[in-house]
PABADO-704055 format. One line per 2 residues: number of its first residue (from 1); for each residue x, y, z of N, C-alpha, C, CB. Coordinates in steps of 0.001 Angstrom, whole numbers, padded with zeros to 6 digits. Each point is the difference from the previous one (the first is absolute). Glycine has a CB too. Layout:
N
NUM) X/Y/Z/X/Y/Z/X/Y/Z/X/Y/Z ~ ...
END
This chain:
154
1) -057565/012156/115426/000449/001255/000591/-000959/000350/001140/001020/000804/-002215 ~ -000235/-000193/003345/-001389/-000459/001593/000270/001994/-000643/000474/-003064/003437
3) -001584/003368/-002025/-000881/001403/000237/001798/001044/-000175/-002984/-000970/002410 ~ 003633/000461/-001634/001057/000889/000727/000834/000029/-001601/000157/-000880/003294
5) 000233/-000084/-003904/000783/000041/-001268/-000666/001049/-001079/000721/-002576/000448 ~ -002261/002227/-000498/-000762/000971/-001213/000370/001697/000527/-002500/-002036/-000537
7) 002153/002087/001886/000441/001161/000237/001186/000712/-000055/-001442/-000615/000839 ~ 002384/-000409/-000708/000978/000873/-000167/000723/000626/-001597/000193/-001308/002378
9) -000657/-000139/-003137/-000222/-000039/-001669/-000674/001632/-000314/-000683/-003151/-000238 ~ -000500/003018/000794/-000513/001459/-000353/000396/001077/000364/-001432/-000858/-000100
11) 001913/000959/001328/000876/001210/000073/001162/000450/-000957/-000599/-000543/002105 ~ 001274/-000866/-002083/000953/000478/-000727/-000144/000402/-001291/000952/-001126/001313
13) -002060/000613/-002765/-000668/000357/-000543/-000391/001288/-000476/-000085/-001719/000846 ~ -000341/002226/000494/-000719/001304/-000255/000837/001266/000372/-002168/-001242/000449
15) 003669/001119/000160/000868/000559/000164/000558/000297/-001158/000039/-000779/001908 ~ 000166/-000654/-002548/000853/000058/-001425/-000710/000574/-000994/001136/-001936/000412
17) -002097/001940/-000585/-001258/000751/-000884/-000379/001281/-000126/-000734/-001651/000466 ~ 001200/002377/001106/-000433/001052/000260/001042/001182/-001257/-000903/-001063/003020
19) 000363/002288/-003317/000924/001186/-000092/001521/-000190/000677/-002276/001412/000058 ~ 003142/-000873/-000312/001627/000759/-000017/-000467/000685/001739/000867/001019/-003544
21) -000487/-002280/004606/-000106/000693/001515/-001251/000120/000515/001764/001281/-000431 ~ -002997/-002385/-000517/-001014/000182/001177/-001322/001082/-001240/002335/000075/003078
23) -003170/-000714/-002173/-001530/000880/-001089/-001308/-000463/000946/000954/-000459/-003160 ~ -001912/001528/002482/-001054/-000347/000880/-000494/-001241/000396/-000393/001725/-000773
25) 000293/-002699/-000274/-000619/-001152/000309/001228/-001027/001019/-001744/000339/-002589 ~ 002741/-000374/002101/001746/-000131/000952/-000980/000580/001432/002932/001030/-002180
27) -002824/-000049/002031/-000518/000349/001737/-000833/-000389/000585/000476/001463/-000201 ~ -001963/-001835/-000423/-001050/-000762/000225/-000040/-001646/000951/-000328/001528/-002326
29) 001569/-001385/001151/000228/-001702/000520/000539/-000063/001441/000709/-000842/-002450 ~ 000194/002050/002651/001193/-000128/001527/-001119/000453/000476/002840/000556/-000099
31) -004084/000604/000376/-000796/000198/000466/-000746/-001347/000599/000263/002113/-001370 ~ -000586/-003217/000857/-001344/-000666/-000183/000752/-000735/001006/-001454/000047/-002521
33) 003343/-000482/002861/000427/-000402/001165/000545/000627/001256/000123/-001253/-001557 ~ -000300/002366/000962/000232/001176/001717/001169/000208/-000040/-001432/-000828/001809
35) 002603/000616/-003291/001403/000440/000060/000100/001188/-000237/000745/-001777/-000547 ~ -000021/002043/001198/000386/001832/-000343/000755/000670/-001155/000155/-000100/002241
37) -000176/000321/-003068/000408/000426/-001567/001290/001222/000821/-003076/-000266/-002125 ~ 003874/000670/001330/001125/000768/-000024/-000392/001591/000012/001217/-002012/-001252
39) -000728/002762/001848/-000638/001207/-000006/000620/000627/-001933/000042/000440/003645 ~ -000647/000471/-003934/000349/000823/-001158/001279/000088/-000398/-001642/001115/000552
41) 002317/-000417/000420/001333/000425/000384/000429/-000674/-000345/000030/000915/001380 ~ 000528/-002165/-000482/000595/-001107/000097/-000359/-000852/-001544/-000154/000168/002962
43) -000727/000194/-003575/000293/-000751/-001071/000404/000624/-001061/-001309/-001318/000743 ~ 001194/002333/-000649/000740/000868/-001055/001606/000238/000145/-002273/001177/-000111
45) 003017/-001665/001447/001338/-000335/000038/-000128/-001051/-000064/000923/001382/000964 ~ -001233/-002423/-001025/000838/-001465/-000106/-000796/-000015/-001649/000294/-001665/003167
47) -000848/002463/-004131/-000132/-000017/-001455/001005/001054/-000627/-002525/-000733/000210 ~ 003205/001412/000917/001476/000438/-000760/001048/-000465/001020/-000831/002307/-001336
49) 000516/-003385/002105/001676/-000659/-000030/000680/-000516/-000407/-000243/000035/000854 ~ 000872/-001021/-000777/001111/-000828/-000344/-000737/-001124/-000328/001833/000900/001393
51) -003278/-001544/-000944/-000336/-000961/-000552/-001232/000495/-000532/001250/-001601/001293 ~ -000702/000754/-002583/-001420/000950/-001076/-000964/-001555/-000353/001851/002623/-001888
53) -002973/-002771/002038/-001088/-000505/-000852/-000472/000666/-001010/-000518/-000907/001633 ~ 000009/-000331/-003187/-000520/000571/-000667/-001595/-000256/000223/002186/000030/-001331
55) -002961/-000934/002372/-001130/000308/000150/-000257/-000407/000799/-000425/000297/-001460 ~ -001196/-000094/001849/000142/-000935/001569/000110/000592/001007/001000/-001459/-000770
57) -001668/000974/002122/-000514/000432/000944/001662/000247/001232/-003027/-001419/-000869 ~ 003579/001847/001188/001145/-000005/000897/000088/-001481/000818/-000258/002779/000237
59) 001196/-003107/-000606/000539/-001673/001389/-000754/000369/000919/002664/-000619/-000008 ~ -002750/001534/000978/000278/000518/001493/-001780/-000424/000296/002441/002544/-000076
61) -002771/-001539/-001094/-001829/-000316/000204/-000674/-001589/-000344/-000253/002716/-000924 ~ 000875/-003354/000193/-000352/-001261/-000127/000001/-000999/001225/000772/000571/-002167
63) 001128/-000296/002722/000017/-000553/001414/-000736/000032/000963/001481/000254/-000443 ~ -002114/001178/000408/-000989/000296/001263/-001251/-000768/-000376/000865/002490/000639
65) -001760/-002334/-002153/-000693/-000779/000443/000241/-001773/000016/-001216/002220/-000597 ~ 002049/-002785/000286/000088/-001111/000282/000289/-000295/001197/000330/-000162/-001856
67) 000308/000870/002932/-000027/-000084/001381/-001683/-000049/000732/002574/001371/-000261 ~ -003845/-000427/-000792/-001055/-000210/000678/000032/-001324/-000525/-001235/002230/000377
69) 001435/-002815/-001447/-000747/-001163/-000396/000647/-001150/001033/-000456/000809/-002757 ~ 001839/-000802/003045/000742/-000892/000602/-000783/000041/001607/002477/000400/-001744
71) -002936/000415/002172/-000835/000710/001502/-001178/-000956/-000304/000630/003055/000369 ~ -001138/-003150/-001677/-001337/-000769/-000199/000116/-001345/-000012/-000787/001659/-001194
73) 002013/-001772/001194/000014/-001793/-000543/001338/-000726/000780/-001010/000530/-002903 ~ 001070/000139/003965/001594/-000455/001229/000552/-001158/-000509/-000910/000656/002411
75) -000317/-002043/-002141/000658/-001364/-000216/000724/-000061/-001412/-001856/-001132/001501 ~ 001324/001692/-002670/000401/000259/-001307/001274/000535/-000239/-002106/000238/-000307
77) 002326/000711/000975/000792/001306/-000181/001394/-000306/000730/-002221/001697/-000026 ~ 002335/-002806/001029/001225/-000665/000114/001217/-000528/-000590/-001443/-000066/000879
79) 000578/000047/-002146/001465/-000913/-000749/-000289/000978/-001179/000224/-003158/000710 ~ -000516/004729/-000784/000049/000268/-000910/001011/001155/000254/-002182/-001084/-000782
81) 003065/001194/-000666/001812/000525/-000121/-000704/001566/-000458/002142/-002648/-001232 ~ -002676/003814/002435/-000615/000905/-000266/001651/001061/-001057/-002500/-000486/002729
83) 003377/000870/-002249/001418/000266/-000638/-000169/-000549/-001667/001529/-000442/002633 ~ -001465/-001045/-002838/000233/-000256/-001174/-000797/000184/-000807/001113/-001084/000671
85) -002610/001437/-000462/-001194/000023/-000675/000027/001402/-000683/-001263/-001661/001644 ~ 001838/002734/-000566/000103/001827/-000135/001208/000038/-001119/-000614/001007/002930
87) 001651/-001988/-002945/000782/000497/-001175/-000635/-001047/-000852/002388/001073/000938 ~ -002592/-001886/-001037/-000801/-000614/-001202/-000775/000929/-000839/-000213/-001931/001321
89) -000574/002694/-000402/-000560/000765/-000909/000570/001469/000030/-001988/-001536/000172 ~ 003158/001885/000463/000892/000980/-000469/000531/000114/-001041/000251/-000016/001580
91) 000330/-001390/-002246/000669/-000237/-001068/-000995/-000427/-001050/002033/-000506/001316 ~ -003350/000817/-001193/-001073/000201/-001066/-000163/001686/-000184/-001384/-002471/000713
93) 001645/003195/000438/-000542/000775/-000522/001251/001376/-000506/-002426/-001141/001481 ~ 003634/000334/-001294/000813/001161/-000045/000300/-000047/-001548/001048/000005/002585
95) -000361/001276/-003097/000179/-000027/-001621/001217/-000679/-000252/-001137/002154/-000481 ~ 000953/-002611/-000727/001496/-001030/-000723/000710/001384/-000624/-001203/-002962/-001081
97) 002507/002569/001737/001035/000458/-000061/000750/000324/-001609/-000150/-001183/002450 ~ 000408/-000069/-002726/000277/-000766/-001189/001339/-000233/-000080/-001780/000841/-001113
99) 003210/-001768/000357/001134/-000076/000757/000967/001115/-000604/-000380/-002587/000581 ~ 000089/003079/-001461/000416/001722/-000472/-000047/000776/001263/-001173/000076/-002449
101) 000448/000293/003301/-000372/000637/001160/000727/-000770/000776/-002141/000890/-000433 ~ 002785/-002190/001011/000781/-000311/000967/001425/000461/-000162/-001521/-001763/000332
103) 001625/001090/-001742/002114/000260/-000511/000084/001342/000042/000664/-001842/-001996 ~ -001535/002892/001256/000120/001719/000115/000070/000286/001113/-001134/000609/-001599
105) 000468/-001286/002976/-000173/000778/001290/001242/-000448/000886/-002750/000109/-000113 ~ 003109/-001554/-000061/001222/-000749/000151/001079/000919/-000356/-001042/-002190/-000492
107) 001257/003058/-000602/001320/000900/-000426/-000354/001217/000506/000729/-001063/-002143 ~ -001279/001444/001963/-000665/001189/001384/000192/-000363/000748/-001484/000790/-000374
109) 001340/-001430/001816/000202/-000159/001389/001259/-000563/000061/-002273/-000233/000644 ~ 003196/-000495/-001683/001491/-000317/000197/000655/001569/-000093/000000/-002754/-001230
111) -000392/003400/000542/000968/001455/000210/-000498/000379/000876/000621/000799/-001866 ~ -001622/-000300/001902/-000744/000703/001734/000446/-000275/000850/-001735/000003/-000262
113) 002010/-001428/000646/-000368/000017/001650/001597/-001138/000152/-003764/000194/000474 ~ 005036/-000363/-001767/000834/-000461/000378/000861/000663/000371/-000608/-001292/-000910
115) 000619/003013/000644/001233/000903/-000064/000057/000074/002017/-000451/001851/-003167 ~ 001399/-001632/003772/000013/-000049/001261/-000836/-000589/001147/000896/001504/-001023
117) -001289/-002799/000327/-000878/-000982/001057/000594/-000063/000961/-000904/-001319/-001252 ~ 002367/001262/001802/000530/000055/001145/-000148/001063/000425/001225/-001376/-000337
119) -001511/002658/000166/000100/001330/000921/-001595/-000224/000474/002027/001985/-001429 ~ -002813/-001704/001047/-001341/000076/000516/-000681/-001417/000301/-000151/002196/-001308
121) -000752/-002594/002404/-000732/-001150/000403/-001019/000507/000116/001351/-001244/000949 ~ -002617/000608/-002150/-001042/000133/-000145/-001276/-001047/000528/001421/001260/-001630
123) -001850/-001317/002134/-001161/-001380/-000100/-001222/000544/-000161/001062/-001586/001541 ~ -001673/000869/-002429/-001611/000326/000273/-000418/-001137/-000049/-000443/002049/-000917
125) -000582/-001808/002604/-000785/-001123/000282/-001296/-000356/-001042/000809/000600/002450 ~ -000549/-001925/-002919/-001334/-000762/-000934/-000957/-000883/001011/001645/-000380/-002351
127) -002943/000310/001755/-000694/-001052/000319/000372/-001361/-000694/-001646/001711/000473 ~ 001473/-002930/000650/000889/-001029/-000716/-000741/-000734/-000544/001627/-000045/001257
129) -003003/000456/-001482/-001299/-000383/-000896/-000131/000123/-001015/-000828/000293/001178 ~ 001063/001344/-001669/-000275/000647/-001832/000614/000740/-000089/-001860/-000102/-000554
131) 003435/000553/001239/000874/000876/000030/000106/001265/-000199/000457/-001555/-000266 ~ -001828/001943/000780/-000015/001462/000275/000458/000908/001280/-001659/-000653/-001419
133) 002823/001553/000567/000427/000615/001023/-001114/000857/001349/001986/000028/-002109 ~ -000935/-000117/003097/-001093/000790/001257/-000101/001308/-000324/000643/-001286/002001
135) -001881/001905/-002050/000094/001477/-000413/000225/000936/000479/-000931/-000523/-000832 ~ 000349/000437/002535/000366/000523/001320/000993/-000432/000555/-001822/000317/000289
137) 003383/000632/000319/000666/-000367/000811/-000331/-000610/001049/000825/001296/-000848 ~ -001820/-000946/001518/-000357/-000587/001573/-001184/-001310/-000276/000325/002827/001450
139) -000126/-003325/-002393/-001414/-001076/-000280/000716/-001152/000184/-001602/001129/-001841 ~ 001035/-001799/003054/000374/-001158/000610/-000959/-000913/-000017/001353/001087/001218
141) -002240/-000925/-001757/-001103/-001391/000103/-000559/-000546/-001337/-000881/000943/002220 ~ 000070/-000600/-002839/-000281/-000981/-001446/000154/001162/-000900/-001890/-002072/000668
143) 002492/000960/-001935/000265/000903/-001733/-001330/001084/000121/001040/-002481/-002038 ~ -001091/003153/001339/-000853/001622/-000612/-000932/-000984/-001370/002598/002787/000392
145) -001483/-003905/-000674/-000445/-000375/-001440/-000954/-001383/-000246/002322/001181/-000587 ~ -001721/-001875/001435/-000711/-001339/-000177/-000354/-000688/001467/001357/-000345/-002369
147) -001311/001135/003254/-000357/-000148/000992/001149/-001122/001402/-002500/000689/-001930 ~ 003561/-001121/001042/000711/-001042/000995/000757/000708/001246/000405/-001607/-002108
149) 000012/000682/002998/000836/000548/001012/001520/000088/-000280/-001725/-000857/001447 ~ 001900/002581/-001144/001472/000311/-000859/000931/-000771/000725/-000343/002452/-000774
151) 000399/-002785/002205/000899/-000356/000955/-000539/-001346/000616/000719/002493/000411 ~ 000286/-003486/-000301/-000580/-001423/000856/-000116/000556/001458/001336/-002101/-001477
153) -002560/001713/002066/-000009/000200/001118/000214/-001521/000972/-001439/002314/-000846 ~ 001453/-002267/002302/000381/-001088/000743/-001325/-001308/000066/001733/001985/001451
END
């Protein structure tokens, strides 16, 4: 395992380790690479949105610092799938459902949202990373949640 792999091992690590959204020592670590942690606010809505973790440091903050680490290690950081790594460990840290919770929510959203699907057209834009909806109407550039780009650009 070279310099650039351990590091990123440890980040991810200490993300997954951290408190429910992040904790002092969680911050220490984004500190010690000059990433910028989430303001208060902002994390206290995306810990009552639509995508819930049961522990663990937020996608969004992990991405950032692995972007310093990827800044530290360019030649390294080329062939590395920064997207697949953030839900890798999205889908560690989010809570199990269980399949009681799919079929119940499955008969719920067949009555909800089948009665006059033709009168109303709804869309809500997802990230096509960890499928979190956009939270802001006017947010055109990366998820709130895990940091990807909501829209392909040219």
């Amino acid at each position: 395992m070279n310099e650039f792999e351990k590091e990123i091992d440890a980040a991810f690590q200490a993300a997954w380790h951290a408190d429910k959204g992040g904790d002092a020592k969680w911050s220490g670590f984004m500190e010690q690479y000059g990433a910028e942690p989430l303001t208060d606010g902002l994390k206290k809505e995306l810990l009552n949105s639509e995508m819930k973790i049961s522990r663990g440091a937020f996608p969004i903050e992990l991405r950032r610092v692995m972007e310093k680490i990827m800044a530290k290690h360019p030649n390294e950081a080329k062939t590395f799938a920064m997207d697949q790594k953030v839900l890798e460990y999205y889908q560690k840290i989010k809570p199990f459902s269980g399949l009681n919770d799919i079929f119940a929510n499955a008969s719920t959203g067949t009555q909800k949202y089948s009665q006059g699907l033709q009168k109303e057209k709804h869309n809500t834009i997802k990230c096509k990373n960890c499928g979190a909806p956009r939270l802001e109407e006017m947010q055109y550039d990366n998820c709130l949640f895990c940091g990807s780009a909501l829209f392909e650009t040219a």
